[in-house]
C-alpha positions as CSV (number, residue, x, y, z in Angstrom):
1,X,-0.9,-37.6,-50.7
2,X,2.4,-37.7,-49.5
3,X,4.6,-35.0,-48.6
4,X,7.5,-36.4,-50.4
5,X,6.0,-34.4,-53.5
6,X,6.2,-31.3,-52.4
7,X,10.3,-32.0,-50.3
8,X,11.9,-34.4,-52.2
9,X,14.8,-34.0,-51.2
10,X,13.7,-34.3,-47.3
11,X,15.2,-37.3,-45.5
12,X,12.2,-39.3,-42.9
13,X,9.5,-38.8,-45.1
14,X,6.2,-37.8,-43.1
15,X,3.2,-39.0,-44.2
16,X,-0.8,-37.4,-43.7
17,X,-1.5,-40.6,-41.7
18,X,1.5,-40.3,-38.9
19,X,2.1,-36.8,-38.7
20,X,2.4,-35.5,-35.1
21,X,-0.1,-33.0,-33.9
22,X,1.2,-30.7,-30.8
23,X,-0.6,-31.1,-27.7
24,X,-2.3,-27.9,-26.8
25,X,-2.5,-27.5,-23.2
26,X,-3.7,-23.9,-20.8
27,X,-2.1,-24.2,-17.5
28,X,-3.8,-22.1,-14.7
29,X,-2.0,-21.0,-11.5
30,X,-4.7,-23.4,-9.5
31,X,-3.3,-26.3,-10.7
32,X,0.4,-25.5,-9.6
33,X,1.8,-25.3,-6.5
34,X,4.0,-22.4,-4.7
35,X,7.2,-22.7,-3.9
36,X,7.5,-22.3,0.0
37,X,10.7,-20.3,0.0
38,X,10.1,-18.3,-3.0
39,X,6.5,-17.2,-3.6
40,X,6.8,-15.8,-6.6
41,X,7.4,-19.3,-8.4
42,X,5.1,-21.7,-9.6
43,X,5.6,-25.5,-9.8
44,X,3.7,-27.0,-12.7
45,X,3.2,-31.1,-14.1
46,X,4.0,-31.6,-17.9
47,X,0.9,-33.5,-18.9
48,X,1.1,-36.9,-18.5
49,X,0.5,-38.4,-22.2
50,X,3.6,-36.0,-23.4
51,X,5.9,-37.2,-20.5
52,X,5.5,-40.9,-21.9
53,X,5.3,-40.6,-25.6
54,X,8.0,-41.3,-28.0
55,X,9.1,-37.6,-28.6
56,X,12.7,-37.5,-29.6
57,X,14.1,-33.7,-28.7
58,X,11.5,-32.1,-26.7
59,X,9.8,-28.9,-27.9
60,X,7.8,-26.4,-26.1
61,X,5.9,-23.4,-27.6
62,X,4.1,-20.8,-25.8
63,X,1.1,-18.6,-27.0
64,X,0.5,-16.2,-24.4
65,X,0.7,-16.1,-20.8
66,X,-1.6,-13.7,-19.0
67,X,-2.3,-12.8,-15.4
68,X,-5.9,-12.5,-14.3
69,X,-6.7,-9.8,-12.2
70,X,-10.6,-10.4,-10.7
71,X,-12.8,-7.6,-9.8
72,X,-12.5,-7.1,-6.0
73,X,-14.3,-5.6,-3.3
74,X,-12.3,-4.4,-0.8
75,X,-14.2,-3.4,2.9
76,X,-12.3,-2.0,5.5
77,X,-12.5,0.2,8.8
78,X,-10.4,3.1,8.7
79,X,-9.5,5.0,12.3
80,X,-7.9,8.6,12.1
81,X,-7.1,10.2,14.9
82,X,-5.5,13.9,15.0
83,X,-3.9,15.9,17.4
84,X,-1.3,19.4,18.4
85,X,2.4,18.0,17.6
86,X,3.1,21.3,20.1
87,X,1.2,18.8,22.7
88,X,2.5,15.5,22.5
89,X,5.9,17.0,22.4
90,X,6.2,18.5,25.5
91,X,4.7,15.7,27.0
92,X,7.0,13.0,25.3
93,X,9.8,14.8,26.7
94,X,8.2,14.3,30.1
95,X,7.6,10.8,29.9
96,X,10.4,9.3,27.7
97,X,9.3,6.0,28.4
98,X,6.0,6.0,27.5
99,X,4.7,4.9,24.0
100,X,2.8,6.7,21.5
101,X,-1.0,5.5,22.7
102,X,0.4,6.0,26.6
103,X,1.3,10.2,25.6
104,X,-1.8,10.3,23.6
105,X,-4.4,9.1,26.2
106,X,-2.5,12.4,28.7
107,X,-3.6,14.7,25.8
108,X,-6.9,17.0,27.0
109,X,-10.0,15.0,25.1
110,X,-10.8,18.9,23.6
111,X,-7.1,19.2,21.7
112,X,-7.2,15.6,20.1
113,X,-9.6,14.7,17.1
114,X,-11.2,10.7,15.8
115,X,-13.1,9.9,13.4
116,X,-13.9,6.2,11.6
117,X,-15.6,4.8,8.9
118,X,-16.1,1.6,6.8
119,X,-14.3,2.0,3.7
120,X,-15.8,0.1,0.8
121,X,-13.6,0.1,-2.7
122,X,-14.7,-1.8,-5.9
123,X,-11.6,-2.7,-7.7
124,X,-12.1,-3.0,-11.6
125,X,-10.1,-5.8,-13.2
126,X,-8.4,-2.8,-15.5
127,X,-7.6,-0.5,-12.3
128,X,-4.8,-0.5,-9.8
129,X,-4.1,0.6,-6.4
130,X,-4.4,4.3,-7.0
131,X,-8.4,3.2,-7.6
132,X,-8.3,2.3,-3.7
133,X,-7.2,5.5,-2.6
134,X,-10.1,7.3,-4.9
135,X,-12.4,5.8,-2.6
136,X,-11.0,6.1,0.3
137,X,-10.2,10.3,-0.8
138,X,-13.7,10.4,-1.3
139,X,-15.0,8.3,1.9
140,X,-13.0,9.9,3.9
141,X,-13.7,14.0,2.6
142,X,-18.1,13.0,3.6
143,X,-16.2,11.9,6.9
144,X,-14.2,15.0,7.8
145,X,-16.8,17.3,6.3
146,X,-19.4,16.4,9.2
147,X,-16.7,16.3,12.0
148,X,-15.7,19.6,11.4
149,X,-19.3,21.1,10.9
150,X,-20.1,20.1,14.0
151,X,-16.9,20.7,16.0
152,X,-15.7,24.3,14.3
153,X,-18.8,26.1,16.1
154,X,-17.4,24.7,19.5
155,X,-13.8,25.9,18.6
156,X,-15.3,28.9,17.5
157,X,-16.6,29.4,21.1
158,X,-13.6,28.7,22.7
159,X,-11.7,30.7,20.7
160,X,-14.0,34.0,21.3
161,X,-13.7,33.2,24.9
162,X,-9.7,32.8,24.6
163,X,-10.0,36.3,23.0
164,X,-11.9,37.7,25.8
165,X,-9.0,36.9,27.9
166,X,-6.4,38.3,26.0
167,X,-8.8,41.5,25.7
168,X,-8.7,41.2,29.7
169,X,-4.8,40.4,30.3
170,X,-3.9,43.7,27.7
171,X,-6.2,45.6,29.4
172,X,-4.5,44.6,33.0
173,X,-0.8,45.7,31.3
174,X,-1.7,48.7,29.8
175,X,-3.3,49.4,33.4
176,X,0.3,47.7,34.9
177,X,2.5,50.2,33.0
178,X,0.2,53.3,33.5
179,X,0.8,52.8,37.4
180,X,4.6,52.1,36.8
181,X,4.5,55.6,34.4
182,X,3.1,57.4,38.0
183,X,5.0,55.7,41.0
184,X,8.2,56.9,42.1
185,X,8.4,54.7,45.5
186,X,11.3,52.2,43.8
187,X,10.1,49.1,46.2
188,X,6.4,49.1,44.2
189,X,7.8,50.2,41.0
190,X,9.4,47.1,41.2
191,X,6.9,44.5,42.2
192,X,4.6,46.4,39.0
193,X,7.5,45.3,36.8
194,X,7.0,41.8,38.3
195,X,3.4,41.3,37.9
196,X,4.1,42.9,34.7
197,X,6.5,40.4,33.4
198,X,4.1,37.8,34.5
199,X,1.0,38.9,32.4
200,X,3.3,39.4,29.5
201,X,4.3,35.7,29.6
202,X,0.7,35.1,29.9
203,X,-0.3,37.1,26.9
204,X,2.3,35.6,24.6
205,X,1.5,32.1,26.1
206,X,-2.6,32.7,25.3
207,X,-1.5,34.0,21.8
208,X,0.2,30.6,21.1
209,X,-2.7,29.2,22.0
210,X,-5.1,30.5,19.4
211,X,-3.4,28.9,16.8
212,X,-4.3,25.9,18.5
213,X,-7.8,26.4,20.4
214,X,-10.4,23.4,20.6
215,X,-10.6,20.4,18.4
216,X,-8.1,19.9,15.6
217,X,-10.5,19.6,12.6
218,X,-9.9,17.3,9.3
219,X,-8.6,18.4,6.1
220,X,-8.7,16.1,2.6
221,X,-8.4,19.0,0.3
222,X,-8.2,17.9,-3.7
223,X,-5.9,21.1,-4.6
224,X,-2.7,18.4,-5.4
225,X,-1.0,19.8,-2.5
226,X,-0.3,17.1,0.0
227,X,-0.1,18.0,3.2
228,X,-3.2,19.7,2.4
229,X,-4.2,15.6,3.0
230,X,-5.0,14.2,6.5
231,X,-4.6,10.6,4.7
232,X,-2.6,10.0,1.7
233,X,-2.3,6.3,0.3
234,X,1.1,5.3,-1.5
235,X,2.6,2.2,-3.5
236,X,6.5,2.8,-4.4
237,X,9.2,-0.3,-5.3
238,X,11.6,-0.5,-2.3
239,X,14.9,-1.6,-3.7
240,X,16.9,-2.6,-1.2
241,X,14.1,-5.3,0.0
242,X,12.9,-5.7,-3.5
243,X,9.3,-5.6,-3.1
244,X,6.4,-3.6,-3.5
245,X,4.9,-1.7,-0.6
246,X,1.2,-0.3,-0.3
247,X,1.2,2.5,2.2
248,X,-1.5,4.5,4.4
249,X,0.3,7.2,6.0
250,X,0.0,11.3,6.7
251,X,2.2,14.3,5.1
252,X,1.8,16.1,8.6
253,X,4.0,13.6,10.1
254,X,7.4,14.8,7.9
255,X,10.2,15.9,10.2
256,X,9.9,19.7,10.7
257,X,12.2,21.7,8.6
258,X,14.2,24.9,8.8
259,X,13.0,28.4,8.8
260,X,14.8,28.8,5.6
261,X,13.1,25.8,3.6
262,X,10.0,28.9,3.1
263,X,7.6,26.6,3.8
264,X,4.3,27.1,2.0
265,X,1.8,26.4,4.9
266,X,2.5,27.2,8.5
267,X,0.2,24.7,9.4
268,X,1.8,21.7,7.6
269,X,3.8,20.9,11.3
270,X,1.2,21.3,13.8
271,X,-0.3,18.1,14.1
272,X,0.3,14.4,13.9
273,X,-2.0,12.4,12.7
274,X,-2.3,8.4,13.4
275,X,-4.2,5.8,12.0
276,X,-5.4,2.0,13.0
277,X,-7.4,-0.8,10.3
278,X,-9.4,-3.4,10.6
279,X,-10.8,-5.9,8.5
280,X,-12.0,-9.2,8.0
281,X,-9.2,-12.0,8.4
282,X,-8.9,-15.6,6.8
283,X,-9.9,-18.2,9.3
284,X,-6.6,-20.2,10.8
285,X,-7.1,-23.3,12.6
286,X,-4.4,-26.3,13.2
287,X,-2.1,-24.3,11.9
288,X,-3.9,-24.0,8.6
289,X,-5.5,-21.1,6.6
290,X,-8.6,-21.1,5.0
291,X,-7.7,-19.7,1.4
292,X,-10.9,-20.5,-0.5
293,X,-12.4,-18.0,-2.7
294,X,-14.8,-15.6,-0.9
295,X,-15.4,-11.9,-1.4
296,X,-14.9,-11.1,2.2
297,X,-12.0,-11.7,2.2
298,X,-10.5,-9.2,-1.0
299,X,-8.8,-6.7,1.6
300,X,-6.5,-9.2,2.9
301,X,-6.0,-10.8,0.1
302,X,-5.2,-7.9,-2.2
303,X,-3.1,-6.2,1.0
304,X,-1.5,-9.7,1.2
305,X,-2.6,-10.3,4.5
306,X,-2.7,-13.5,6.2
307,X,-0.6,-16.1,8.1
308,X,1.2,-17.4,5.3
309,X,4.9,-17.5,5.1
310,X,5.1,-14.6,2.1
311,X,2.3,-12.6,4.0
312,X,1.9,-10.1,6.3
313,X,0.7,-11.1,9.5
314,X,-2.4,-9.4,10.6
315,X,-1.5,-8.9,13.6
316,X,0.6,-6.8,12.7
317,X,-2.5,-3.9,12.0
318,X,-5.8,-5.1,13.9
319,X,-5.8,-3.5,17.2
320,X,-2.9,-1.0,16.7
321,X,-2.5,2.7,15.8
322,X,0.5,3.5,13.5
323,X,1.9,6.5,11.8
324,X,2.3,4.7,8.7
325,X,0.5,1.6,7.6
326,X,2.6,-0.7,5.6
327,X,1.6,-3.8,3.2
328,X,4.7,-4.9,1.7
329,X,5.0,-7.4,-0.7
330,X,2.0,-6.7,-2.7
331,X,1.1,-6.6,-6.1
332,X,0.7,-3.6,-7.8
333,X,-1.5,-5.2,-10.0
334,X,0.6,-4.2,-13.4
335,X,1.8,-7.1,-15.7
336,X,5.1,-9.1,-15.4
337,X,8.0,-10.1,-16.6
338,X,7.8,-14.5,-16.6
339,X,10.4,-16.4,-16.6
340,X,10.5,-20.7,-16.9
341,X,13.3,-23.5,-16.1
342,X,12.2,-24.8,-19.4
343,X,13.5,-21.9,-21.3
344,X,16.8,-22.6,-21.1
345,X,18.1,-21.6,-24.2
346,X,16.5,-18.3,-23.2
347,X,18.9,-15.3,-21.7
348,X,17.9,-16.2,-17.8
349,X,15.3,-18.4,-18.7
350,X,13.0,-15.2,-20.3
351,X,9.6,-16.4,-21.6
352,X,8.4,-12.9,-22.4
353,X,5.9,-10.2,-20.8
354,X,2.4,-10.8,-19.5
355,X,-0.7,-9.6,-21.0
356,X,0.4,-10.0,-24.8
357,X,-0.4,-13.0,-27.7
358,X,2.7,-13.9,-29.2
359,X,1.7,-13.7,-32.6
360,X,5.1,-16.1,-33.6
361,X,4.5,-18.6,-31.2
362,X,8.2,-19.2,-28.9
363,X,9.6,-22.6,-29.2
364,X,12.0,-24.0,-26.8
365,X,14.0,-27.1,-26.7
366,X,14.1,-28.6,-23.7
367,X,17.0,-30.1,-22.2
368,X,16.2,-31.9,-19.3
369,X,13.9,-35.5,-18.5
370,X,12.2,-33.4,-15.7
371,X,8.8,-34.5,-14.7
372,X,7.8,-30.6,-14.1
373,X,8.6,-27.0,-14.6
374,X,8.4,-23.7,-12.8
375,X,7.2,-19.9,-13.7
376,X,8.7,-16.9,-11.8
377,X,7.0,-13.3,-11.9
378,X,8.9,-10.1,-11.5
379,X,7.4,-6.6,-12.2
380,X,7.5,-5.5,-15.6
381,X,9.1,-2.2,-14.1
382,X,11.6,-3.3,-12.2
383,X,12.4,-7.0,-13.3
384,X,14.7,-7.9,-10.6
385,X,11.7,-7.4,-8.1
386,X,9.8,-10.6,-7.8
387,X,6.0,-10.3,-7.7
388,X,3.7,-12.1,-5.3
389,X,0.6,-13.2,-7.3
390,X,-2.3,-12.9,-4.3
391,X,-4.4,-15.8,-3.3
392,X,-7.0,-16.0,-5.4
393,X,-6.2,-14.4,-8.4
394,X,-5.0,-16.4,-11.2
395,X,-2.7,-16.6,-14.5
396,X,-3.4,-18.8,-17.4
397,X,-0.4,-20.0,-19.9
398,X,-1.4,-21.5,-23.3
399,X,1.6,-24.0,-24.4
400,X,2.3,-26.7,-27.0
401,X,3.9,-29.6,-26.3
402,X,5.3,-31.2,-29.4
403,X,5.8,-34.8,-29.8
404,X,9.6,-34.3,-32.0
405,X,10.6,-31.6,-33.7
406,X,10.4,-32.3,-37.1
407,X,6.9,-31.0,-37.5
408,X,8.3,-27.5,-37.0
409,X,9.6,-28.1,-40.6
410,X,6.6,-30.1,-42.3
């Protein structure tokens, strides 16, 4: 039967025997290639049989176009160390030139804390970052829970005995100013005041002290409050480098504020706390890196760690302790809006949003004889921000090619 019946009055009749089928084609990220300078674009081929067929004005429709998260495991070490801010103070300010590491190695071994442990987080396909911190929260609480049972009845000790002395040195004034009370030679009376004002220094000196006896012990408290937290784990969009960043850092390490800010804990500026990671690295030989697929491997690749020109170095983390960790441009692991040099007639070239079926496939007409195309990522969020898909994840896009355009119509 012939068309013709049903459109009569449709020019370039198509027939049953020569009308064009589309070519259906699901493009995965492993068969493109990243841009160099750009690594949130993807360079893909048209297929070959469309790129030499007879297709008049070229049409493109796309299905869907999803981003495939795998499940991960991430493994890492994770070092805390935590010691009196009131001690690395005074001693920064009496060696300006030394670095952090340098004033914390002249810190006495009984007023500085460390503890470690290897960190292991399954990452769901359906979860994001914040599932890394639950683990480490959790890891790290078991962690802190048998430092300080073991290190609190030490400070306990030392305390008591610090006590004892400020039992002693009141015991001495109140001895001091009864013998000041009862002499009347002037010369003594003075040298009583002396000793005194010296015991009185020492008391208030000791009573400082007991705020900060022994060991600083570990605190990962789940009350929401957070620098109730030792470790707190962040991801936030920084604008001005637009990127995502992926943070490990402490709430005791904010600048101290003013007496009028009525802070809620007195202890919330009493310590620093420092941290250092290590993990397993991708091999890098001859100047190139080993990016095949292998578990081991999930923490860097997830952290976007490697020697890559869009990743972070790693030696920029292993053998260093750091205030805050940082792991910028990393995905936050949230869909995206795409974008295509194909969809020209699009505003910006906009193919749509990841993780959705267009239910009305999209058709564009392209306008160029070019052999290949590109994808671009940005967050969903923020769409100005580009997003770095991580090795060894993936993306799939479902397209037809069509061989002219008539059969939109037929």
């Amino acid at each position: 039967m012939k068309i013709s019946t049903l459109y009569p009055n449709k020019e370039n009749i198509v027939t049953d025997s020569n009308m064009p089928i589309p070519i259906e084609v699901a493009l995965f990220l492993e068969e493109s290639k990243r841009d160099e300078y750009k690594p949130n674009r993807f360079y893909f081929n048209y297929p070959a049989q469309w790129c030499t067929a007879n297709k008049g004005e070229s049409i493109i429709g796309v299905r869907n176009i999803y981003i495939n998260a795998r499940r991960r495991k991430l493994e890492f070490k994770l070092y805390v160390r935590k010691y009196y801010r009131h001690d690395f103070d005074n001693l920064q300010k009496l060696n300006p030139d030394m670095n952090i590491d340098e004033i914390y190695k002249l810190i006495e071994e009984y007023r500085k804390s460390e503890v470690s442990y290897n960190i292991v987080s399954w990452l769901a396909t359906d979860r994001d970052l914040r599932e890394v911190f639950s683990d480490v929260q959790e890891q790290m609480t078991k962690v802190f829970e048998e430092y300080n049972k073991y290190n609190s009845a030490i400070n306990q000790k030392l305390k008591a005995n610090l006590e004892k002395e400020l039992d002693q040195l009141n015991t001495e004034i109140s001895s001091i100013i009864y013998q000041m009370d009862n002499e009347t030679d002037e010369a003594k009376k003075k040298d009583l005041r002396k000793q005194h004002d010296l015991k009185s220094a020492e008391m208030i000196k000791k009573y400082e002290e007991l705020d900060r006896v022994g060991k600083p012990l570990f605190s990962q408290e789940k009350t929401g409050l957070r620098w109730k937290r030792d470790v707190q784990m962040d991801g936030y969009y920084d604008y001005s480098r637009n990127m995502f960043i992926e943070t490990i850092f402490s709430p005791l390490n904010e600048e101290k504020k003013s007496e009028d800010n009525n802070l809620v804990d007195i202890d919330r500026y009493n310590y620093y706390v420092d941290f250092k990671i290590d993990f397993v690295q991708r091999p890098y030989e001859n100047n190139v890196q080993d990016n095949s697929i292998n578990q081991i491997y999930d923490f860097v690749d997830v952290m976007n760690i490697g020697k890559e020109s869009f990743q972070n170095d790693p030696n920029k983390y292993l053998n260093k302790w750091m205030r805050e960790i940082k792991f910028e441009n990393v995905w936050d692991r949230h869909s995206c809006k795409v974008y295509s040099s194909f969809a020209c007639d699009s505003s910006k070239g906009y193919l749509g949003n990841s993780q959705i079926f267009y239910d009305t496939i999209k058709y564009f007409k392209l306008n160029s004889t070019d052999q290949q195309f590109w994808i671009e990522f940005y967050s969903a969020r923020h769409n100005n921000i580009p997003v770095t898909i991580p090795l060894n994840e993936s993306f799939n896009i479902e397209l037809q090619f069509m061989p002219f355009h008539k059969m939109l119509y037929v």
